[in-house]
N, C-alpha and C positions, 0 to 999 in steps of 0.2 A: 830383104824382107818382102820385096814386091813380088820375087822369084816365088820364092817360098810360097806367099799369098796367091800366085796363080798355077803352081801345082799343085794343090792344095783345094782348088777348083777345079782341075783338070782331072785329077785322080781318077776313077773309077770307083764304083761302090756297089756294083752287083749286086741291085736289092731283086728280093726272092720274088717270085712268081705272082704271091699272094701283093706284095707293093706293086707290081707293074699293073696285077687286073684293076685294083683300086684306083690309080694312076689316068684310068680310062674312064672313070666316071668322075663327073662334075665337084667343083668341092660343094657345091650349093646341095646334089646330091648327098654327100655324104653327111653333109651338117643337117639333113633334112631325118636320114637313120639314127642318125645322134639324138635328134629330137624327140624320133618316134620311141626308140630306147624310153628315153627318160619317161615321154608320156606313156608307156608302159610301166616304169618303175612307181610313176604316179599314181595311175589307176589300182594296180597291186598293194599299196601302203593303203590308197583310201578306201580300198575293200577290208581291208586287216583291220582299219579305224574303224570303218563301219560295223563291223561285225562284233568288235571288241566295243565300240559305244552302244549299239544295242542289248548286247549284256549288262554291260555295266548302268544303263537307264533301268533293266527291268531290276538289277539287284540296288539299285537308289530307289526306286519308289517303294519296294518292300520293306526297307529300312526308313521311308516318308512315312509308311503305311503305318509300323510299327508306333514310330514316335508320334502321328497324331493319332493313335489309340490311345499311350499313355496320357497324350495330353488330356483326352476323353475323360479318363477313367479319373484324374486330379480332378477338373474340372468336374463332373461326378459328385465325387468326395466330398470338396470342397463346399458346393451346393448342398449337402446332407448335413454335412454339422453346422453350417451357418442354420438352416431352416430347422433343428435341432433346437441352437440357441435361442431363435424366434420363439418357436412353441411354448420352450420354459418362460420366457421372458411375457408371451402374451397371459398366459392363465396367472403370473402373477399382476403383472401391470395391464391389463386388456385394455387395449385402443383401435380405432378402426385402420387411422394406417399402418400398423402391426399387422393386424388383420390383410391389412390388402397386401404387404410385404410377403406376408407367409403366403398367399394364397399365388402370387404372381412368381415366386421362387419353387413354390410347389409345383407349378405348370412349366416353370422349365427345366424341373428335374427331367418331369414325367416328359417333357419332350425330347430333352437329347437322348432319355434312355429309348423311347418308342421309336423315332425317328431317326439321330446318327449312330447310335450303336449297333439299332438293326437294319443301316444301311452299311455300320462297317463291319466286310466281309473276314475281320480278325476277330470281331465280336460279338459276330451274329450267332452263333452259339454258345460260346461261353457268358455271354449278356445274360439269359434267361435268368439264373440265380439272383442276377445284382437287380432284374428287372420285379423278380417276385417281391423280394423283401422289400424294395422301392414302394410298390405297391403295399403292401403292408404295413410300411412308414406312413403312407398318406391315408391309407383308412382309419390307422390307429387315432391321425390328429383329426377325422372326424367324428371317430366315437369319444372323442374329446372336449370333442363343443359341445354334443350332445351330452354329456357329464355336467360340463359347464352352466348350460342350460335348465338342467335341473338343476342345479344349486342354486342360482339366482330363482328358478321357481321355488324351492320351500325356504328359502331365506324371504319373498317376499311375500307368499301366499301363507304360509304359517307361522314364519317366524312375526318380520314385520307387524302382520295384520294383527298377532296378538297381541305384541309389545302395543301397538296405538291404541288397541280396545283396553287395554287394562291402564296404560293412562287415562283414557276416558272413565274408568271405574275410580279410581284411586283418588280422580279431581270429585265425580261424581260422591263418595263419601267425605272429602273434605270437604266440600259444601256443605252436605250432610249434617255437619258438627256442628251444634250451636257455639259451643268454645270449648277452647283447650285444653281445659278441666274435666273435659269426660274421659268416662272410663275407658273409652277405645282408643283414645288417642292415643297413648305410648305407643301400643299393639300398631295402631295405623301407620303412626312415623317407621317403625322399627321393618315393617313389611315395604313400607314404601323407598327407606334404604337399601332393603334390598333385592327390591327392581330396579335401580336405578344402577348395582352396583353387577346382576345380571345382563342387564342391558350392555353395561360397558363389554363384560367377557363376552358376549354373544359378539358383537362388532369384533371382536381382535379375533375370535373364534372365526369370522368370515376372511380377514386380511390375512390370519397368521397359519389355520387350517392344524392347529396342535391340539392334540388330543386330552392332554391334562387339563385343556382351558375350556372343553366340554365336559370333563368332570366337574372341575368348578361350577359348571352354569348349572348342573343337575342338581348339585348339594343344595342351590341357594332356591332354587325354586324348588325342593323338597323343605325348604327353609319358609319361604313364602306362605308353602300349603301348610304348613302345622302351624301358623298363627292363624287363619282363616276360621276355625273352629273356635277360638278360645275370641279374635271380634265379633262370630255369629251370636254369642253370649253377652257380650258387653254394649250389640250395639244398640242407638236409640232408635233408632225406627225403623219401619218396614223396609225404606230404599234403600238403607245400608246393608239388610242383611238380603237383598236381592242382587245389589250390587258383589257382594261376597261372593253370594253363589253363582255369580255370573263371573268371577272370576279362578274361580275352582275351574270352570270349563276350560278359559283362555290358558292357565297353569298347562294344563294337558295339552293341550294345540304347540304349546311354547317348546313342553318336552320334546314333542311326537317331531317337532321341526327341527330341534338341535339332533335328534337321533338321525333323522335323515342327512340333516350335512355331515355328520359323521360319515355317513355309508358313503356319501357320495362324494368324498375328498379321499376315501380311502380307496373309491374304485378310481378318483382319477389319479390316486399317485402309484396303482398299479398300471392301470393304462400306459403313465408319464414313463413306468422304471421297466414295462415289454414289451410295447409295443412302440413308443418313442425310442427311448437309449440303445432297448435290446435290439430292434430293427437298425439304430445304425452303427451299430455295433457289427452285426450280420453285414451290414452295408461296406463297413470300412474292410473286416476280414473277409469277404469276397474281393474288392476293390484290390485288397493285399496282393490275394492270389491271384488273378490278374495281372495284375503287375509284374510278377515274379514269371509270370508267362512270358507277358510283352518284354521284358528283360533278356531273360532266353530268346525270342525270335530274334531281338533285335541282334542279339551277339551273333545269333545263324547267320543273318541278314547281311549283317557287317561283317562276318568271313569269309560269305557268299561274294559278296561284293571286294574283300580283298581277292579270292581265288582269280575272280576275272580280270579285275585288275590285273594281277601281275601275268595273267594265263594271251592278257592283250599285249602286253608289252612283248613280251616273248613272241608271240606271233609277230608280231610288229619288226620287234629287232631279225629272224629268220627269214622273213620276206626282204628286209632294208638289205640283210649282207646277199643275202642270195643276188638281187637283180643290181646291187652295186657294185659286183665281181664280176658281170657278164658288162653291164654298162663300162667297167671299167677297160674290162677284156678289148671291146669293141671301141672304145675310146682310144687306148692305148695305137690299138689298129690305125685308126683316122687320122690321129693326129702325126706317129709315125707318117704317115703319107702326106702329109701340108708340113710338118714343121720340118724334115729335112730339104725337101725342095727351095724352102722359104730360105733355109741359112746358106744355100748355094747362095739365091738370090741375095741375101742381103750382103753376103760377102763382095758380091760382085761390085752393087751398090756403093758399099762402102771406099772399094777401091776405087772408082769412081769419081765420089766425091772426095777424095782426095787428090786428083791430079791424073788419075793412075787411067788414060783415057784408053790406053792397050789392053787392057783387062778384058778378057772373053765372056759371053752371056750366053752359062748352060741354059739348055732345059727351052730352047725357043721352040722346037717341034714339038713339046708337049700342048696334048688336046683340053687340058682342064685351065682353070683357069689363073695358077702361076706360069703355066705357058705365055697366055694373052700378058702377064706380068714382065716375062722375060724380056718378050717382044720390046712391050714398051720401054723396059727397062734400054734394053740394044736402040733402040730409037733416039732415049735421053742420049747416050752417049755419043753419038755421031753427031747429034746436035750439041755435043758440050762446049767442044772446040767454042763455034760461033755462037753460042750463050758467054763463054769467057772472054770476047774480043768486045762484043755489047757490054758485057760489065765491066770491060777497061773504059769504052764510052762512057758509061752511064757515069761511070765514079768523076770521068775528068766533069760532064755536065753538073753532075751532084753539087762539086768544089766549087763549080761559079755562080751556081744557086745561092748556095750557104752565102760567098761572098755577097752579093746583089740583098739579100734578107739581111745581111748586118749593116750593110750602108741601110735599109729602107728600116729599121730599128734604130739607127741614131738619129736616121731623120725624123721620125717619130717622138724620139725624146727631144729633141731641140724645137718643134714644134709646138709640144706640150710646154716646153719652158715659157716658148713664147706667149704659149694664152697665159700661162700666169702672171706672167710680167705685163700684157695687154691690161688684165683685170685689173694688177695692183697699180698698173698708170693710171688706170681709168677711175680709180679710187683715190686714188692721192690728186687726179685732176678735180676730183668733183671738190674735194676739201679745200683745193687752191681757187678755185671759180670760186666757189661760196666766201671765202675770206679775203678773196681778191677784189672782190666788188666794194664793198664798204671803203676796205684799204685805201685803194686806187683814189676813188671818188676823195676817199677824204685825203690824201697827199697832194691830188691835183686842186683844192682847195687851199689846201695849206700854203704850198706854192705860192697861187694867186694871193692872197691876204699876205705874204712875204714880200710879195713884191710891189703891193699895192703901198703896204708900212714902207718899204724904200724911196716910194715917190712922194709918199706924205713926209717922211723927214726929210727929202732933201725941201719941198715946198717950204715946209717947218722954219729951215736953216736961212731960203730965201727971204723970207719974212712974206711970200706972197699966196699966205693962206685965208682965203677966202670962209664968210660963215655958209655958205653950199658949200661949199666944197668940204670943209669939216663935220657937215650933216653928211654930206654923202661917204665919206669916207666911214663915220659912225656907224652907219643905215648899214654899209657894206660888210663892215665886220663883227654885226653882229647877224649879219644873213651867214656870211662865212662861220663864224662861230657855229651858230643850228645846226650850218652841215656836218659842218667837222664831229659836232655832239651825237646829230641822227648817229652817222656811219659808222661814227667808232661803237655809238650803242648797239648798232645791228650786227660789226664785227664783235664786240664781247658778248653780246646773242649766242652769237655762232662757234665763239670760243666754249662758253660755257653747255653750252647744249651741247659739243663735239667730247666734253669733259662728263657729261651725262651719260654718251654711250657706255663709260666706261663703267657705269652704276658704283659711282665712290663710298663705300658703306661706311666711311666713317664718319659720313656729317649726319647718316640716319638714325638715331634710336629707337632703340626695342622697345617696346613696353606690352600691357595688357589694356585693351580698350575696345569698347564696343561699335561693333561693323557699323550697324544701323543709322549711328549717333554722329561717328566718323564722317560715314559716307554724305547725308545732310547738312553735315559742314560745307563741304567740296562740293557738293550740288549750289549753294547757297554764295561761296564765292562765285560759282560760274555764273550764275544768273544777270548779272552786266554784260558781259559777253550776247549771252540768250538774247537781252531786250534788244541789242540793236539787230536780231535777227529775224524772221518768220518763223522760228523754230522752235516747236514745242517741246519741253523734255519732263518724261513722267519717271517717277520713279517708285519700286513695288520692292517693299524691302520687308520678308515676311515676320518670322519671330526673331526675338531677341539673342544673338551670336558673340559672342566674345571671342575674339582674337587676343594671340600672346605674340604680336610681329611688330612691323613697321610702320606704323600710320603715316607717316612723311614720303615715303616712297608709295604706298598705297594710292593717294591723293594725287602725284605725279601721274601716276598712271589712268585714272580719270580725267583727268584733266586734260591730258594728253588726248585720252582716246574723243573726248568732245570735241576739245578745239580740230582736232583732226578731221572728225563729220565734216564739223563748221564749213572747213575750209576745202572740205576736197567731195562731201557728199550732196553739196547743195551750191552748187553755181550760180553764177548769177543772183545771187541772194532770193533763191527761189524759197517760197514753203515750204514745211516737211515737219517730222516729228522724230527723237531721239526716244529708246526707253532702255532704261535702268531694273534688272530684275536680280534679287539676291537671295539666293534658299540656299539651305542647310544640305549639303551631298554629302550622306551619310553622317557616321558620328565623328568623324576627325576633320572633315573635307568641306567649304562650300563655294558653291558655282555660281561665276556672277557673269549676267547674261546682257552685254551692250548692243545695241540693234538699231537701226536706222533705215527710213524708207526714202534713200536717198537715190544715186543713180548707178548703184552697185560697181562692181570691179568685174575686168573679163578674165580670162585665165591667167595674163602671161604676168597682170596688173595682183592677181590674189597668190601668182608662183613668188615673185619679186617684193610680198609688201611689208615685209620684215628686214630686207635688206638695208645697209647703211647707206644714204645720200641716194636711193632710189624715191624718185616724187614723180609727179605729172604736172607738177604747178610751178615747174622750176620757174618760168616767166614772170608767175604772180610772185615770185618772192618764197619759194617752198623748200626748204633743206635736206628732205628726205628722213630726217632723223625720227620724226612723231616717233613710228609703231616700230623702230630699231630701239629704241628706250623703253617702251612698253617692253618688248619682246624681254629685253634684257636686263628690268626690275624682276618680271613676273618667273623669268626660270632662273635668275640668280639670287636676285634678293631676297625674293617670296617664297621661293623654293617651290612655284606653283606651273602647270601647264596653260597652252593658248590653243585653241582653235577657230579657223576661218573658214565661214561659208558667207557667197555673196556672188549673185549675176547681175549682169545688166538690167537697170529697170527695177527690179526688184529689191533694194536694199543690201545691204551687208548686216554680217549677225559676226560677233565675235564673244566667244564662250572662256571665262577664266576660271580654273582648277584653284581654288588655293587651301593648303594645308590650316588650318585652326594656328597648328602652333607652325612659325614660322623655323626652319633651319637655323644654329646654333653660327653665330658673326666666325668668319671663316675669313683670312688674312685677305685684305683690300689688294685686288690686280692692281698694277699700274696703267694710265687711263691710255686707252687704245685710240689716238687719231690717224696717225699719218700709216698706221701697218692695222687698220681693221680687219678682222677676219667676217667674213659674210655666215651670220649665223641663218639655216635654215627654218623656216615656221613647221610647226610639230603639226 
C-alpha cells in the first residue's frame, strides 16, 4: 500500500499550459480575482435590484395614490350624508350645538374638497363636478336658515302677536259682562272655544308643518269671524263692541300669518327635497363614478406594478445565471489549480503521519504558496525521526508525572481525613473537658468522704470518738456533700444542655398564643437575672401577632439569647443596655430584632458563633452551647432564619425570621452529643 501510495504521488499529470501560467501567480492572487468576480456579480444584481425597485416604488405609489383618493372620495361621502342627516334633524329639532355640528362638518367638507382633492393630482379634474354640487349643498342649507327665519318671523310677528291681542280682547269683554245671563255670553264662550282650540292647531301647525292642520286653523277662524257680527248685536256696551271690532282686525293678521307659514314650510320642504337630498344625491352619483375610476386606475396600477414585478425578477434571474456561469467558469479554473496541488500535498502529509517517513514532497520548487507549503511540509518530515524519539521521552516522563500526581492525591485524601478527624477530636474533647470537670471534682470528693467514713468507723469501733472530732467529721461531710451536689448539678447542666443541642420536640407543644403576651412573660422571668446586673433591657413589641408554634421553645431562645449578652457582652459587670423589638414582616412572617451595646464580636468570633462548644469564657465557666441552641430551635423547631451583625465596640444586633405558623412536628432526630455536626449561621 505504501508502494502504491508513493507512485501515486510520483506519477506525472501533465497539467495544460493554462494550470502551469496560473501556477505562477500567488494563490492570494488568485483568491483576490475570485473576489473581484463575485464583487462584479454584486454590483450587476444590485444594478438589476435597483433598477427593478425604482419601478416597482413609482408603480407602489400610483396604486398609494389611487387608494388614498378612494379613501378621499368615502371619506367625502360619508361627511355628506352625515351633514344631510344634520340638516333634517336641525329644522326639526333646532339647537345651537346642532348648529355648530352642521356648521363645523360643513367647513370640513368644503376643505377636503378645496384643499386635498385639488391638491390630489387623480382628482384634480375630475373633483370639479363633486366640488360644484358640494357647493350647492352648502348654499342650499343657507337658503334654509333663511326660510327658517322667516317662519319664526310671521309665527311671531303675526301669528303670536295676534293670538295675545285677542286674548287681551276676549278677557277685555268678559270683564265687560256684568253676568252670565246676558245675551252675548253663549256667543262669547262659543268664539272663545274656538280660539283656544285654533290656537292649539296653530302650535302643532309650527311643530308638525301639515297642511290639513292649516285648513283647520282657517275653518275655525272663518268660525270665529261669523260670530263677531251676531255679538256686535247682543253686546252691552260701547267696549265690547269696540273690542269686537278690534278683533275682526287681529282675525285677519292670524289668517294672513297662518297663509305665510304655509308658503314658507312649503318652500322649505322644496329647498329640503333639491337642494339638500337632490345635491347629495348628485353628491353620492358623482362620488360613484369616481370611484368606478379609481377602481379602474387602481387595477392599471396593480398590473403595472405586477408587469415590473415579474419584468424585475427576470432581469434579476439573467443577470444572476449570466455572471454565475463565468464566476463559476473561473472558479472552477482556481480552484483546479490549489486543490490538485493540495491533495499531492495532503497525500504526502498523510503518509507521513503515519510512519511512512520515506515518502517524497512534490511540488517544493513551486513559487505560489503550496510550494512554501511543501517546503515546510519536507522540513516536518526530516524532523519527524527526532520529534518521534522526544515522544518516546516525553511519554516515559508523562508515566512518572501521572505516578508522582497519584501519590500527591492520596496524600491529599488522607490529609483531608485527618482534619476531619482533628475537628471531630476536638469536639468530642470539648464535651469530655466540659463534663470532665464537675465529674472529676466530684469523684475526687467522693473518694475523700470514702475514706474519711473509713477512719470514722474504725475510730467508731475503737470507741475513741471524740465530740470534735464528730463535729468535724459532720462539718466535713456535709462540705463534701455541697460539692458533690454543685458538680453533679453543673454536670447534669451540661448533660442537659448537650441534650438541647439536639432541639428534642417532643417535650415542646404546639399551640396558638399571642407573641406580645408570650414574650412579657419571658422578659418578666428574666428580670432576677437583670437586677443583679447594670443592665437595662427595653422591650418594643408593636401590634398585636398571633402565632400557631411553640411558645416553650420560643422562650428558650430569649432566654438564651439574654443570659448570653449577660454573660459574654458586658464584662466585668460593666453597664450597658439590651433591647427587644418585634414587628409583623409582612403577612405570614415576623422579625424579632435582639440588640445589645455591649463589646461586640470580631470576625473569626461572629464566623464561629453558632458553632457547638465554641465560647470565649471557657475560663469563667462557658459551654459554648447558648447561640448552637438558639441557632437550632430557630431553623428546626420554628422553622424560622437568623442573622448576625456585630463589631467591636459597637454592639452586636441579631435579627430572627419566624413564620406565623410554625412547620408541621416532623419525627424527633436522635440528640446529637458526642458526633455534632457544626451547623453554619445563615
Amino acid at each position: 500500500m505504501k508502494a502504491a501510495s508513493d507512485q501515486a504521488v510520483a506519477r506525472p499529470r501533465g497539467p495544460a499550459s493554462s494550470h502551469q501560467a496560473m501556477r505562477q501567480l500567488p494563490i492570494r492572487w488568485r483568491i483576490l480575482s475570485l473576489a473581484a468576480l463575485n464583487a462584479l456579480v454584486v454590483f450587476v444584481f444590485a444594478t438589476a435590484v435597483w433598477d427593478g425597485t425604482r419601478i416597482l416604488t413609482d408603480a407602489r405609489n400610483e396604486l398609494q395614490q389611487t387608494r388614498d383618493s378612494e379613501r378621499l372620495l368615502a371619506r367625502v361621502e360619508g361627511d355628506a350624508v352625515r351633514l344631510q342627516g344634520l340638516i333634517h334633524r336641525y329644522f326639526t329639532q333646532p339647537n345651537a350645538d346642532l348648529l355648530k355640528e352642521i356648521t363645523r362638518l360643513r367647513e370640513t367638507v368644503l376643505t377636503t374638497l378645496k384643499v386635498h382633492a385639488a391638491a390630489d393630482p387623480m382628482l384634480k379634474v375630475e373633483a370639479e363636478p363633486l366640488r360644484q354640487a358640494t357647493d350647492r349643498f352648502v348654499a342650499g342649507f343657507s337658503d334654509l336658515r333663511n326660510v327658517q327665519s322667516a317662519i319664526s318671523t310671521a309665527y311671531e310677528s303675526q301669528v303670536l302677536k295676534a293670538v295675545h291681542e285677542m286674548a287681551g280682547l276676549y278677557a277685555i269683554m268678559e270683564n265687560g259682562t256684568r253676568e252670565q245671563s246676558s245675551l252675548i255670553w253663549p256667543s262669547l264662550s262659543k268664539s272663545r272655544e274656538s280660539f283656544s282650540t285654533t290656537l292649539v292647531l296653530t302650535n302643532a301647525l309650527y311643530l308638525t308643518q301639515r297642511r290639513n292642520i292649516a285648513e283647520e286653523i282657517l275653518k275655525n277662524l272663518d268660525a270665529i269671524e261669523a260670530t263677531i257680527p251676531v255679538m256686535l248685536d247682543l253686546a252691552d256696551n260701547d267696549l265690547q263692541r269696540g273690542a269686537l271690532g278690534a278683533l275682526a282686525y287681529r282675525i285677519v293678521s292670524w289668517r294672513l300669518g297662518v297663509a305665510n307659514l304655509t308658503e314658507h314650510f312649503t318652500t322649505r320642504s322644496q329647498l329640503l327635497r333639491e337642494e339638500i337630498d337632490g345635491n347629495q344625491q348628485m353628491i353620492a352619483r358623482t362620488i360613484d363614478k369616481l370611484s368606478d375610476e379609481m377602481r379602474n386606475r387602481e387595477r392599471v396600477a396593480y398590473n403595472r406594478f405586477e408587469n415590473a414585478l415579474s419584468n424585475m425578477y427576470l432581469r434579476i434571474a439573467i443577470a444572476s445565471v449570466l455572471t454565475l456561469f463565468i464566476a463559476v467558469l473561473i472558479g472552477l479554473a482556481i480552484a483546479r489549480s490549489i486543490v490538485g496541488p493540495l491533495r499531492s500535498l495532503m497525500t504526502a502529509m498523510h503518509a507521513i503521519v503515519a510512519g511512512h517517513y520515506g515518502q517524497t514532497v512534490r511540488d517544493t520548487d513551486a513559487r505560489d504558496e503550496i510550494g512554501e507549503m511543501a517546503r515546510a511540509v519536507e522540513v516536518f518530515r526530516e524532523n519527524a525521526i527526532a520529534k518521534r524519539q522526544a515522544e518516546i521521552e516525553l511519554k516515559s516522563a508523562k508515566e512518572n508525572a501521572e505516578s508522582a500526581l497519584r501519590e500527591l492525591q492520596e496524600t491529599q485524601r488522607s490529609l483531608i481525613e485527618a482534619e476531619k478527624l482533628a475537628a471531630l477530636g476536638g469536639l468530642v474533647a470539648g464535651v469530655a473537658h466540659e463534663v470532665n470537670n464537675p465529674v472529676g471534682i466530684s469523684l475526687t470528693v467522693a473518694s475523700s468522704f470514702a475514706r474519711r467514713c473509713d477512719q470514722f468507723s474504725t475510730e467508731v469501733r475503737d470507741g475513741a470518738v471524740r465530740k470534735s472530732r464528730l463535729d468535724e467529721f459532720i462539718s466535713g461531710s456535709q462540705e463534701a456533700a455541697k460539692q458533690l451536689v454543685a458538680n453533679l448539678n453543673r454536670a447534669a447542666d451540661l448533660i442537659q444542655a448537650f441534650k438541647q443541642v439536639a432541639v428534642d420536640r417532643s417535650h415542646a407543644e404546639r399551640r396558638v398564643f399571642e407573641l406580645g403576651e408570650a414574650t412579657e412573660q419571658i422578659v418578666a422571668s428574666l428580670l432576677p437575672a437583670l437586677k443583679r446586673s447594670a443592665i437595662s433591657f427595653s422591650v418594643d413589641i408593636g401590634e398585636e401577632i398571633t402565632m400557631d408554634s411553640y411558645p416553650g421553645p420560643y422562650g428558650q431562645v430569649l432566654t438564651n439569647l439574654a443570659l448570653n449578652a449577660l454573660a459574654h457582652a458586658f464584662p466585668d459587670r460593666r453597664a450597658g443596655s439590651m433591647r427587644l423589638a418585634i414587628r409583623r414582616d409582612g403577612p405570614n412572617h415576623v422579625q424579632i430584632e435582639f440588640a445589645d451595646d455591649g463589646i461586640g464580636m470580631n470576625e473569626e468570633t461572629q464566623r464561629r458563633a453558632f458553632e457547638p462548644f465554641f465560647t470565649t469564657r471557657r475560663s469563667h465557666g462557658g459551654t459554648g452551647l447558648g447561640l448552637h441552641i438558639v441557632f437550632n430551635i430557630v431553623t428546626r423547631r420554628l422553622g424560622g432564619r437568623l442573622r448576625l451583625d456585630s463589631a467591636l465596640g459597637r454592639g452586636t444586633t441579631l435579627w430572627i425570621r419566624l413564620p406565623l405558623t410554625a412547620p408541621r412536628e416532623e419525627p424527633a432526630e436522635p440528640p446529637q452529643i458526642a458526633t455534632l455536626t457544626l451547623v453554619p449561621p445563615i
